[in-house]
mmJSON file of the N, C-alpha and C atoms, coordinates in Angstrom:
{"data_MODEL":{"atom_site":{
"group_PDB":["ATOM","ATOM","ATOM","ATOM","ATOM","ATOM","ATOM","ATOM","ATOM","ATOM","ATOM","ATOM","ATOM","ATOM","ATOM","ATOM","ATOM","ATOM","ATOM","ATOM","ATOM","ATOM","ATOM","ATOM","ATOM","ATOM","ATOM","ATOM","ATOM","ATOM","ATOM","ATOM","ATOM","ATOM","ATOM","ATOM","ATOM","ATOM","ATOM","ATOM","ATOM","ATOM","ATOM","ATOM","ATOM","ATOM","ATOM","ATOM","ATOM","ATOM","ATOM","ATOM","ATOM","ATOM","ATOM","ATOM","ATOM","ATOM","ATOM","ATOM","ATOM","ATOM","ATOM","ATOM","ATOM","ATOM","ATOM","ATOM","ATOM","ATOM","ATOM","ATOM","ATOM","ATOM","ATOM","ATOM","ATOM","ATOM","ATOM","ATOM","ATOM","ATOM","ATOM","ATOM","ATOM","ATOM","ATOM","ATOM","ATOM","ATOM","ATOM","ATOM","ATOM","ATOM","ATOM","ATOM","ATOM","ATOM","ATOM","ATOM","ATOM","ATOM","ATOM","ATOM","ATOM","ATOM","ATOM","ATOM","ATOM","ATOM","ATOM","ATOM","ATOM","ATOM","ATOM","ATOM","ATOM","ATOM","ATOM","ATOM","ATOM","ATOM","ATOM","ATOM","ATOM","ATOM","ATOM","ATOM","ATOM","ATOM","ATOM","ATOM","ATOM","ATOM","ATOM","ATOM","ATOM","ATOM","ATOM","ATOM","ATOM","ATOM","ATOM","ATOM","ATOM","ATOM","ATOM","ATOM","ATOM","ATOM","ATOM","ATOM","ATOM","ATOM","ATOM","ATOM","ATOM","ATOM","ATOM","ATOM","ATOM","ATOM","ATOM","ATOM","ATOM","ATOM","ATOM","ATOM","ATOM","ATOM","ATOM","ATOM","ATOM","ATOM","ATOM","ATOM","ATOM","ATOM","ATOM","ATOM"],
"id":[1,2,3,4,5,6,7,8,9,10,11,12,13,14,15,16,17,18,19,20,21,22,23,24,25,26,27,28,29,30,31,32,33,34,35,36,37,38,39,40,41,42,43,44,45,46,47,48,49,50,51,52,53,54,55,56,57,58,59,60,61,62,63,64,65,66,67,68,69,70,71,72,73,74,75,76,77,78,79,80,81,82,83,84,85,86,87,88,89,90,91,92,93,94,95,96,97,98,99,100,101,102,103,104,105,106,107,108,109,110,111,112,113,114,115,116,117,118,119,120,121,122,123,124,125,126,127,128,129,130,131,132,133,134,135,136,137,138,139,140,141,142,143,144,145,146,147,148,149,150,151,152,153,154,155,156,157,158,159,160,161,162,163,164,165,166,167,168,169,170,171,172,173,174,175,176,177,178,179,180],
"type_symbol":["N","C","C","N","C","C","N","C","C","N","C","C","N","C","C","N","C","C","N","C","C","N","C","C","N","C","C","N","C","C","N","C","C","N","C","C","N","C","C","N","C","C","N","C","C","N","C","C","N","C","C","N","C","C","N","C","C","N","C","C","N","C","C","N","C","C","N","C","C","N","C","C","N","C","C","N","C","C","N","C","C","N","C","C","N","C","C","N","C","C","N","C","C","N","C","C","N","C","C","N","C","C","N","C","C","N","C","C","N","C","C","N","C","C","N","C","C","N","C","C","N","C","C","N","C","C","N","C","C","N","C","C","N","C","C","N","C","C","N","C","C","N","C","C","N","C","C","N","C","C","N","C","C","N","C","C","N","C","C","N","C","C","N","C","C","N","C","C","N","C","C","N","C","C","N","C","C","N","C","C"],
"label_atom_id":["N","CA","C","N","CA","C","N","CA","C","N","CA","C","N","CA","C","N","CA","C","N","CA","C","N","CA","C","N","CA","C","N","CA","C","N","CA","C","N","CA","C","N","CA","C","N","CA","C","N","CA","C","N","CA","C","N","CA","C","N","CA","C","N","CA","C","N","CA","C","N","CA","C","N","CA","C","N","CA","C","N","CA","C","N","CA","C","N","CA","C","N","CA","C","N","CA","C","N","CA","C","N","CA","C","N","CA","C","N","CA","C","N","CA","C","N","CA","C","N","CA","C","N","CA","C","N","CA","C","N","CA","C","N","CA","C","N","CA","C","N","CA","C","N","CA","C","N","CA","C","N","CA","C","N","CA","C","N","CA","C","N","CA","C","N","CA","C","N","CA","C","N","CA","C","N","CA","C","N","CA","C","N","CA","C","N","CA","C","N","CA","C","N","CA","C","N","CA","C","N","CA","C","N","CA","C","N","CA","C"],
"label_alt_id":[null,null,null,null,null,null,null,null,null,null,null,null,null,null,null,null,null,null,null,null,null,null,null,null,null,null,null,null,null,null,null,null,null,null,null,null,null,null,null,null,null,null,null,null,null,null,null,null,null,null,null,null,null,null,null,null,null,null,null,null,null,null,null,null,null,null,null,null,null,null,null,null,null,null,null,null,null,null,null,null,null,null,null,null,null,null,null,null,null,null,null,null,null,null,null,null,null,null,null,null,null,null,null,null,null,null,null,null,null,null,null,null,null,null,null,null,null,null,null,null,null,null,null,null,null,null,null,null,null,null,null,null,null,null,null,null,null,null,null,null,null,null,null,null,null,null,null,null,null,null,null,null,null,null,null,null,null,null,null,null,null,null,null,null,null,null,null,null,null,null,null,null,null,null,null,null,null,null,null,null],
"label_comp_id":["UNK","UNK","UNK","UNK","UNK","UNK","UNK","UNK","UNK","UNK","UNK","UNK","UNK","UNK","UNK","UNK","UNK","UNK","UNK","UNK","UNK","UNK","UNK","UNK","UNK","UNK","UNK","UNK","UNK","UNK","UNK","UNK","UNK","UNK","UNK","UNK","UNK","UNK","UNK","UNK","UNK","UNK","UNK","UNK","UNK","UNK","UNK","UNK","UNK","UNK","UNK","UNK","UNK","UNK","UNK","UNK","UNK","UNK","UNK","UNK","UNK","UNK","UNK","UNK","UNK","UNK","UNK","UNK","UNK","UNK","UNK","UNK","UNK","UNK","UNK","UNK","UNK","UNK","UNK","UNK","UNK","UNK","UNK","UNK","UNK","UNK","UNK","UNK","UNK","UNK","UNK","UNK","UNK","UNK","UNK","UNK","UNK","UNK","UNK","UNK","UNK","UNK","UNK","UNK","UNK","UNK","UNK","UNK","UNK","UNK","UNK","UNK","UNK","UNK","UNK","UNK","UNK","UNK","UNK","UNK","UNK","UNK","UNK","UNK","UNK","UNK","UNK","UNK","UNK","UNK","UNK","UNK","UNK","UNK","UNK","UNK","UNK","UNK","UNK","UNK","UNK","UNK","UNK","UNK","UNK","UNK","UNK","UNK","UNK","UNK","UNK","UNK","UNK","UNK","UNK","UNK","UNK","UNK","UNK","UNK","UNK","UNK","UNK","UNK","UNK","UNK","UNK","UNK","UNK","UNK","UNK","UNK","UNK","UNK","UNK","UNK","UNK","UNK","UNK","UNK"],
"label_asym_id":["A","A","A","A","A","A","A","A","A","A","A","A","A","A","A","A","A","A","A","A","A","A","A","A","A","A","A","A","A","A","A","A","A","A","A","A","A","A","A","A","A","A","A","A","A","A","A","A","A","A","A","A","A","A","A","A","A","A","A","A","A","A","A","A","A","A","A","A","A","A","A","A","A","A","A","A","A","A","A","A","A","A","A","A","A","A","A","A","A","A","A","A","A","A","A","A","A","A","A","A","A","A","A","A","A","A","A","A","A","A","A","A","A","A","A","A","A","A","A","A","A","A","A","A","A","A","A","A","A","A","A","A","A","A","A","A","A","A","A","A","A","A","A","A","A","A","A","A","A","A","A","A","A","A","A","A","A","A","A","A","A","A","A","A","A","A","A","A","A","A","A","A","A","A","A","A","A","A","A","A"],
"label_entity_id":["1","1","1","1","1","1","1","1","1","1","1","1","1","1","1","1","1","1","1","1","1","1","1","1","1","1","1","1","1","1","1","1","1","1","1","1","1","1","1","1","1","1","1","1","1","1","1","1","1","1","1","1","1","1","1","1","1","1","1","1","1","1","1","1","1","1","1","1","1","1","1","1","1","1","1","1","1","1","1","1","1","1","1","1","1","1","1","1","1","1","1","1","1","1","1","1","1","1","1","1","1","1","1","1","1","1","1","1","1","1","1","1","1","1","1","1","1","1","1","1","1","1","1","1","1","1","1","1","1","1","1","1","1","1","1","1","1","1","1","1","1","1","1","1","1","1","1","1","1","1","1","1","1","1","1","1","1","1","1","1","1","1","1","1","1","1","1","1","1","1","1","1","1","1","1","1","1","1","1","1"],
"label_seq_id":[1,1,1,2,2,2,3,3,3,4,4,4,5,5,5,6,6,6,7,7,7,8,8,8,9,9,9,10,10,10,11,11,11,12,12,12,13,13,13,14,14,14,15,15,15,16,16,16,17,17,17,18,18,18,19,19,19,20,20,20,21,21,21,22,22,22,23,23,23,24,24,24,25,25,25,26,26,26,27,27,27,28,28,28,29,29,29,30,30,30,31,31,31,32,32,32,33,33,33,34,34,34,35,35,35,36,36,36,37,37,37,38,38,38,39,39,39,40,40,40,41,41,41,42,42,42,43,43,43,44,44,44,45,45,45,46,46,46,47,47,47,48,48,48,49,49,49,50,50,50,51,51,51,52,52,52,53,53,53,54,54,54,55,55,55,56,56,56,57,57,57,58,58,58,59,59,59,60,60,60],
"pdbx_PDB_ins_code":[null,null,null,null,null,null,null,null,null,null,null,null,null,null,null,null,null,null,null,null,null,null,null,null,null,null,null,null,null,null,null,null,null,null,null,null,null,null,null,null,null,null,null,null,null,null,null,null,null,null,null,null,null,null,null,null,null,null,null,null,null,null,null,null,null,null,null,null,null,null,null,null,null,null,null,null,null,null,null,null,null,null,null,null,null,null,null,null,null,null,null,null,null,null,null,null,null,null,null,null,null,null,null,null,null,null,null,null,null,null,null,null,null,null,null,null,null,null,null,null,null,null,null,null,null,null,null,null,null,null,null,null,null,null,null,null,null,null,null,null,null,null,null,null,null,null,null,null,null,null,null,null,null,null,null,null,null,null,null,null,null,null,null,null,null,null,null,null,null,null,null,null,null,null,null,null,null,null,null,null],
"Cartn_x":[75.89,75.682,76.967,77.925,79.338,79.823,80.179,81.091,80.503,79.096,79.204,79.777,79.2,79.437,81.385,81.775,83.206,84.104,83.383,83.802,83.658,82.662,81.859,82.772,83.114,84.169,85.645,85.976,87.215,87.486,86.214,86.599,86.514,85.409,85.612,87.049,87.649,88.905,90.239,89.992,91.039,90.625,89.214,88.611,89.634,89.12,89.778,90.954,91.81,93.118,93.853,93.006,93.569,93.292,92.101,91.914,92.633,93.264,94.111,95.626,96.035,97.096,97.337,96.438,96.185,96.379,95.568,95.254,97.317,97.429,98.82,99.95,99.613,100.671,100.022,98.734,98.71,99.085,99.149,99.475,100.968,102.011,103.17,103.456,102.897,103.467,102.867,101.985,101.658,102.381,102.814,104.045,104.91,105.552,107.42,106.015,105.479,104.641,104.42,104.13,103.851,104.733,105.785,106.898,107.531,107.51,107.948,107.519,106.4,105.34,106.171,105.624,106.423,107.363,108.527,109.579,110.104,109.18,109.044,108.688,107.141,106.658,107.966,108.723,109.894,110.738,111.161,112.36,111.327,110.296,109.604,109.803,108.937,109.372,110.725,111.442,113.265,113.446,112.315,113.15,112.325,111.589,110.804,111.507,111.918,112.362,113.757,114.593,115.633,115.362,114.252,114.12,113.577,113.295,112.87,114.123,115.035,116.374,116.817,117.003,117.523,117.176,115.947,114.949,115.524,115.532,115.991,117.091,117.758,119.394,119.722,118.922,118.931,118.511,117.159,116.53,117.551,118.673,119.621,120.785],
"Cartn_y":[65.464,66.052,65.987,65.006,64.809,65.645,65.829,66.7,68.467,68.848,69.761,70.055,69.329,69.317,69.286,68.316,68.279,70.017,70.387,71.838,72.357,72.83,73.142,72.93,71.769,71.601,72.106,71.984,72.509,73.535,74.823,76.173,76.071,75.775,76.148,75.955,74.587,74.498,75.509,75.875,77.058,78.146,78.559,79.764,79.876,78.441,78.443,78.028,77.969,77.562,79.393,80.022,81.792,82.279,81.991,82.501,82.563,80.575,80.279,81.277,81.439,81.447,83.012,83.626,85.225,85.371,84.586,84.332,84.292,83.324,82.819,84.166,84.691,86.173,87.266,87.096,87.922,87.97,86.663,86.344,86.167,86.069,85.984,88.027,88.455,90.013,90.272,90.047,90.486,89.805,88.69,88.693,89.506,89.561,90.853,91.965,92.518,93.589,93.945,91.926,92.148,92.278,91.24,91.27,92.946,93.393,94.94,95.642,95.601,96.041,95.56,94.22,93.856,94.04,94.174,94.657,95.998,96.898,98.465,98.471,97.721,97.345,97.43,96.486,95.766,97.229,97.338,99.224,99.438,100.157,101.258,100.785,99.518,98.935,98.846,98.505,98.666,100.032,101.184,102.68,102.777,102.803,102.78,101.924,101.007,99.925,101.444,101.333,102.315,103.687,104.225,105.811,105.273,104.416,104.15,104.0,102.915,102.558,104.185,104.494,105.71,106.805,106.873,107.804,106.831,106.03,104.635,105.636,105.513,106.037,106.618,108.156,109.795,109.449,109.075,109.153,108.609,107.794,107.284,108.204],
"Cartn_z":[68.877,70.213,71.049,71.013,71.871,71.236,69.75,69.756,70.031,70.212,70.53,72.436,72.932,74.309,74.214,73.586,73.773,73.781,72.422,71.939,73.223,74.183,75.142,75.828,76.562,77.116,77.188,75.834,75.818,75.991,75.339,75.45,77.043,78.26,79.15,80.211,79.231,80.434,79.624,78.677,77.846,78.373,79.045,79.471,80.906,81.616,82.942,83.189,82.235,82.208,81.895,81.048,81.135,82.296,82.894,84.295,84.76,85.391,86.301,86.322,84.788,84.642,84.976,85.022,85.401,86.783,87.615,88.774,89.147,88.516,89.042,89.113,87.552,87.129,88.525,89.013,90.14,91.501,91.973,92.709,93.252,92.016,91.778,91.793,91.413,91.463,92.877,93.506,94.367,95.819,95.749,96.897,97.216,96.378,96.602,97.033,96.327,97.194,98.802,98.999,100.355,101.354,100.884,101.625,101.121,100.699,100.525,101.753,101.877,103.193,104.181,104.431,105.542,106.264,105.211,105.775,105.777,105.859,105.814,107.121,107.462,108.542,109.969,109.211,110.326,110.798,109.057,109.431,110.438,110.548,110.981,112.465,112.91,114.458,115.019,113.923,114.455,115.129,114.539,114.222,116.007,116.083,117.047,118.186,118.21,119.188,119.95,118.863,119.071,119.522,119.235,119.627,121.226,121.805,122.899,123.765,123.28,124.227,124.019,123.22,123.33,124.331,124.557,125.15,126.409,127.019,128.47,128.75,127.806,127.961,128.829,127.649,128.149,129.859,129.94,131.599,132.696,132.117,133.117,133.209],
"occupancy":[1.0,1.0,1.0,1.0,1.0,1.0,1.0,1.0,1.0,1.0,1.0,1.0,1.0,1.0,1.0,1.0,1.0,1.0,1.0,1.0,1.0,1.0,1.0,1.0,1.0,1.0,1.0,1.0,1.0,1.0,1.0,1.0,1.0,1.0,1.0,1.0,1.0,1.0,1.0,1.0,1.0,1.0,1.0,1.0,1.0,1.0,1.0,1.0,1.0,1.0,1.0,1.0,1.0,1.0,1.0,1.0,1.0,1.0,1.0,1.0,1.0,1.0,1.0,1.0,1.0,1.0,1.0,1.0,1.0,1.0,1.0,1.0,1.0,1.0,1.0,1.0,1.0,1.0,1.0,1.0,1.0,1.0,1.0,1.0,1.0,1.0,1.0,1.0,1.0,1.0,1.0,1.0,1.0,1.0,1.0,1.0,1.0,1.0,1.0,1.0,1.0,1.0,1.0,1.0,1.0,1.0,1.0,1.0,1.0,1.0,1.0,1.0,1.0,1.0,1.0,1.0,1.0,1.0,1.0,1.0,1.0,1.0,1.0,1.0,1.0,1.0,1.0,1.0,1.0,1.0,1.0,1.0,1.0,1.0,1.0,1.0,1.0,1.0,1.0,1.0,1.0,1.0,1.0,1.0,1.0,1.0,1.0,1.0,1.0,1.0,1.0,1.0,1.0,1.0,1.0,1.0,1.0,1.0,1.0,1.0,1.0,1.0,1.0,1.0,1.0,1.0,1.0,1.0,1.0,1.0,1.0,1.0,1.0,1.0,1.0,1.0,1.0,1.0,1.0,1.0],
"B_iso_or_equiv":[0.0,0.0,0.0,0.0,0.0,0.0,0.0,0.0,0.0,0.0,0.0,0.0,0.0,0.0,0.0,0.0,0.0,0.0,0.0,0.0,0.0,0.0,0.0,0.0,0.0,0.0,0.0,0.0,0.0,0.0,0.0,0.0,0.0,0.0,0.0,0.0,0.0,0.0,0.0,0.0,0.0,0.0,0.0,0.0,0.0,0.0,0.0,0.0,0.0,0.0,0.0,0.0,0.0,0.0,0.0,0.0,0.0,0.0,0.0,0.0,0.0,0.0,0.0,0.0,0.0,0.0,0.0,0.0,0.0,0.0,0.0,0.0,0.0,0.0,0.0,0.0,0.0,0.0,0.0,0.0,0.0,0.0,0.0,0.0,0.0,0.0,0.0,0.0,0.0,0.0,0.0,0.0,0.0,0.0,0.0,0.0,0.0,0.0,0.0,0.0,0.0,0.0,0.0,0.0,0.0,0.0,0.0,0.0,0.0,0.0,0.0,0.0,0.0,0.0,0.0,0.0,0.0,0.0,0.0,0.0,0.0,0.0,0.0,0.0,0.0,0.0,0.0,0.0,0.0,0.0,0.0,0.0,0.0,0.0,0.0,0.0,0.0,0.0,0.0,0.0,0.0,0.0,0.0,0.0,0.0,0.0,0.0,0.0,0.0,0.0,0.0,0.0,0.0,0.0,0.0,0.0,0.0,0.0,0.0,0.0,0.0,0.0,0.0,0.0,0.0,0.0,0.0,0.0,0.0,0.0,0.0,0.0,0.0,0.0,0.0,0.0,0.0,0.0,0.0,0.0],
"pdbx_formal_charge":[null,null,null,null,null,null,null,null,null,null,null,null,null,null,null,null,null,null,null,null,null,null,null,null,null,null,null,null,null,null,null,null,null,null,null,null,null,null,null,null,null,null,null,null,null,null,null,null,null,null,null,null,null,null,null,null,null,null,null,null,null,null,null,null,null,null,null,null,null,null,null,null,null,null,null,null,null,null,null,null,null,null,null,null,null,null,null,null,null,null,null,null,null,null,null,null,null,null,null,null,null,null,null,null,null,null,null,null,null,null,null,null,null,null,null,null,null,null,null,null,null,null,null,null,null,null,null,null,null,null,null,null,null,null,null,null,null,null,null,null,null,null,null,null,null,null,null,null,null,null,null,null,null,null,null,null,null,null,null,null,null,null,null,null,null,null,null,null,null,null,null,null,null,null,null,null,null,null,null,null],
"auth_seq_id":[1,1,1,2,2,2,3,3,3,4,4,4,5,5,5,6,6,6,7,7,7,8,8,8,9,9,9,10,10,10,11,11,11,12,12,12,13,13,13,14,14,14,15,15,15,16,16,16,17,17,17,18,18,18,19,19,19,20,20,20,21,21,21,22,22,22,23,23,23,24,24,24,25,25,25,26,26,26,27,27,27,28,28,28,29,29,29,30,30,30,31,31,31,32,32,32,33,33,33,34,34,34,35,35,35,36,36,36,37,37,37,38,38,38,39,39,39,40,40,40,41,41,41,42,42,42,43,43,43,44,44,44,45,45,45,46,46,46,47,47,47,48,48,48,49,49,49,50,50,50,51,51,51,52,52,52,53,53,53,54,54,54,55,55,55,56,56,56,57,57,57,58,58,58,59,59,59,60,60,60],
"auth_comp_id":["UNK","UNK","UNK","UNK","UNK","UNK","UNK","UNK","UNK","UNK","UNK","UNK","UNK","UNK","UNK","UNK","UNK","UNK","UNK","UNK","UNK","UNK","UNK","UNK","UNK","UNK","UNK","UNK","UNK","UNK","UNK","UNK","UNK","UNK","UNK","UNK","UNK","UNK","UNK","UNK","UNK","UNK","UNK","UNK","UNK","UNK","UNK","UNK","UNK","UNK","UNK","UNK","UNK","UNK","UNK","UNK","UNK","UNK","UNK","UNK","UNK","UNK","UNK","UNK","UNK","UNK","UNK","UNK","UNK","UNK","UNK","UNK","UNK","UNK","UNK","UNK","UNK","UNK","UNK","UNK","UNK","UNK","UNK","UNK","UNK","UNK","UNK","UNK","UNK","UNK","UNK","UNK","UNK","UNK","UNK","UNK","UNK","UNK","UNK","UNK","UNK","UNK","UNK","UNK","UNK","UNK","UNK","UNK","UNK","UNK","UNK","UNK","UNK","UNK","UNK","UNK","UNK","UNK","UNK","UNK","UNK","UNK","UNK","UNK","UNK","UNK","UNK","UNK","UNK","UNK","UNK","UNK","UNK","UNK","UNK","UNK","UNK","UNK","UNK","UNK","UNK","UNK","UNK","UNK","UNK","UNK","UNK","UNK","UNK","UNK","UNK","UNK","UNK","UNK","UNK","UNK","UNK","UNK","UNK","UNK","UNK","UNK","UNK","UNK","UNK","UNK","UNK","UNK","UNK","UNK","UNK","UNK","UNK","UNK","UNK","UNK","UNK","UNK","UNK","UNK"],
"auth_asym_id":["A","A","A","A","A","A","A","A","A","A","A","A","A","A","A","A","A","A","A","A","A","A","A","A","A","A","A","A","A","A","A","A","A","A","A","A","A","A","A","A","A","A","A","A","A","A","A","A","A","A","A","A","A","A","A","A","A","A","A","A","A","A","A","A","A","A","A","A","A","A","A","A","A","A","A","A","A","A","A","A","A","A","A","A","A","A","A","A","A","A","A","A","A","A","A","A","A","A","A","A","A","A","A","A","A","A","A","A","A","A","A","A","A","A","A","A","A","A","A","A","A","A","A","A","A","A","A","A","A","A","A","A","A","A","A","A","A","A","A","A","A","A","A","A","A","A","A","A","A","A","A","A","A","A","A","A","A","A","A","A","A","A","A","A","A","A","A","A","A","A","A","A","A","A","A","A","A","A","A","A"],
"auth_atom_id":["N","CA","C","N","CA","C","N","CA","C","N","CA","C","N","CA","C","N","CA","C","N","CA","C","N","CA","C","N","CA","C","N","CA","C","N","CA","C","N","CA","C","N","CA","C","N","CA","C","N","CA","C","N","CA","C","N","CA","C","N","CA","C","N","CA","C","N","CA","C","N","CA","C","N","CA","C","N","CA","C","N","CA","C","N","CA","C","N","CA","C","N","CA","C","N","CA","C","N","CA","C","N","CA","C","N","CA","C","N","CA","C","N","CA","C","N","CA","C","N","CA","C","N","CA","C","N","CA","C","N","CA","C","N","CA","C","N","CA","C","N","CA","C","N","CA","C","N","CA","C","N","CA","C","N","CA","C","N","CA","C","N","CA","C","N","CA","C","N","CA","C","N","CA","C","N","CA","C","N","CA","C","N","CA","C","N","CA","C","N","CA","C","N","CA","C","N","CA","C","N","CA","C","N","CA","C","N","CA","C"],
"pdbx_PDB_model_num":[1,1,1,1,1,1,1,1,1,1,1,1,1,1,1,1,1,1,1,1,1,1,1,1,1,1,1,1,1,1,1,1,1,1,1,1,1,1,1,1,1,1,1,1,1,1,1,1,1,1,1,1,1,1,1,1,1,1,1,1,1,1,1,1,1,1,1,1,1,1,1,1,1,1,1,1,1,1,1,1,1,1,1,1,1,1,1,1,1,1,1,1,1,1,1,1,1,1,1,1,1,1,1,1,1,1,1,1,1,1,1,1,1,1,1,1,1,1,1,1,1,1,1,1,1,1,1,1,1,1,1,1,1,1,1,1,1,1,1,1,1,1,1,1,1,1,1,1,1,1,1,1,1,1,1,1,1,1,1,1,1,1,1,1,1,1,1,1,1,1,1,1,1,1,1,1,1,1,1,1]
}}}
């Protein structure tokens, strides 16, 4: 009976040890993604910040 439970055991932490390690490969590609965003995010508000002083400018 132990060694079936043991078997039992083991596959589930080899089950959840591929999980994890998936989990991890996703999580790892999916950063630079975000920060990709982010700092697109940033251009875009920079571009915006500037078409405004600019627009200040002209009115003076």
């Amino acid at each position: 009976m132990q060694i079936v439970l043991l078997v039992l055991a083991a596959g589930l932490c080899r089950s959840f040890a591929i999980y994890f390690v998936k989990a991890e490969t996703l999580i790892k590609l999916s950063i630079p993604a975000l920060h990709i965003i982010n700092a697109d995010d940033r251009a875009h508000h920079h571009d915006d910040h500037r078409r405004r002083v600019d627009h200040h400018v002209v009115h003076n």
